[in-house]
Phi, psi and omega in degrees: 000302173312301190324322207266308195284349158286325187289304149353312215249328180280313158339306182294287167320330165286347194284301207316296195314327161327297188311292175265013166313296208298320184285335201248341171273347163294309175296343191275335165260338180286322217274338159298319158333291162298331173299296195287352175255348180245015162273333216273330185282289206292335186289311165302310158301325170302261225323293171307317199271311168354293176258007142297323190278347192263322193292304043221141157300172237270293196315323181272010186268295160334298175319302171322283148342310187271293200271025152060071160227093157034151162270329151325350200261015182243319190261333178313294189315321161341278164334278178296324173304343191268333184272322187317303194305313192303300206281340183267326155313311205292129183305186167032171136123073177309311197283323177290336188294325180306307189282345168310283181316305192290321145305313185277350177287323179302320192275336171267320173295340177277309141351322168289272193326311193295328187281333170266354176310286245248013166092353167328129218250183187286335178262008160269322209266305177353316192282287199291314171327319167317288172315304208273011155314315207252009160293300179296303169295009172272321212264317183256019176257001188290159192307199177241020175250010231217325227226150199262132178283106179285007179283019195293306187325313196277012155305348153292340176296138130013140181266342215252001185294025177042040168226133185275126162279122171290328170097153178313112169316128183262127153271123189283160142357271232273355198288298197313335192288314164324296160341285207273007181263302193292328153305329179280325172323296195272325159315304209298320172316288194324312179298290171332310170264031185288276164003291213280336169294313213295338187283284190309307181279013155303293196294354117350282168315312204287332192284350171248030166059029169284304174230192217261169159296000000 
């Protein structure tokens, strides 16, 4: 009986590491996955809104109008969505990507609140809410070659504190090329379906009563 019930207890124990090998290479596969898929969103989205704000369309003017903001705050937004979208796509600029995510989570989430200041329903706060969902989880699924390396600190440190600096990651030339391929897509898309945007968030508009047919 001890024998069969030891075979049991090593059984069990032989199972569990198993268990999370299996668990843990599945998430080692999901988690790239999800990174590049809730980045390919929020990057398209900067990209898209960059150049609705720039021209700037009917639609961000209304908007603008309604949620009491300068008309000037469209080349501001503009602006900031096009660098944003570059440092978050862009290999390496570890430090600048921190400040990327935390402006587009700030640009949507105030975006959430200015729509509910003003009694605004689920299909204007919606949208943005989505985004900065998928901000976050962009922002907390990213690689660690993605991520600002806090041994940076110990170059202050002691040479003898028994701790090593790898020293800054080099990105190579060749890193860059996808990105910016990938950025290049996503303007020529934006442009393109400018027309066919600007029509839909006409009607968009009139049905929530921004502006007149």
């Amino acid at each position: 009986m001890r024998n069969q019930t030891a075979r049991t207890v090593q059984h069990t124990t032989d199972e569990k590491p198993a268990t999370v090998t299996r668990s843990g290479w599945n998430w080692s596969r999901i988690r790239p996955i999800a990174f590049w898929a809730t980045t390919l969103v929020i990057v398209a989205e900067l990209a898209a809104g960059s150049v609705w704000n720039l021209v700037p369309i009917e639609w961000v003017e209304a908007q603008l109008r309604h949620l009491g903001y300068p008309h000037f705050f469209a080349y501001v937004l503009g602006v900031w969505q096009a660098g944003a979208a570059v440092a978050i796509i862009a290999p390496g600029l570890p430090l600048i990507k921190e400040w990327a995510y935390a402006g587009a989570f700030f640009l949507w989430s105030s975006a959430v609140v200015s729509h509910l200041m003003v009694g605004d329903g689920l299909r204007t706060w919606g949208p943005p809410l989505m985004f900065g969902t998928c901000a976050l989880a962009s922002w907390a699924l990213r690689p660690a070659d993605r991520r600002f390396p806090t041994t940076r600190l110990r170059r202050y440190r002691p040479a003898d504190d028994g701790q090593d600096w790898a020293g800054p990651s080099v990105t190579r030339p060749r890193a860059w090329a996808v990105p910016i391929g990938l950025l290049v897509i996503l303007y020529a898309v934006s442009f393109l379906t400018l027309p066919a945007a600007e029509a839909m968030t006409h009607g968009w508009a009139v049905d929530l009563g921004w502006i007149e047919k």
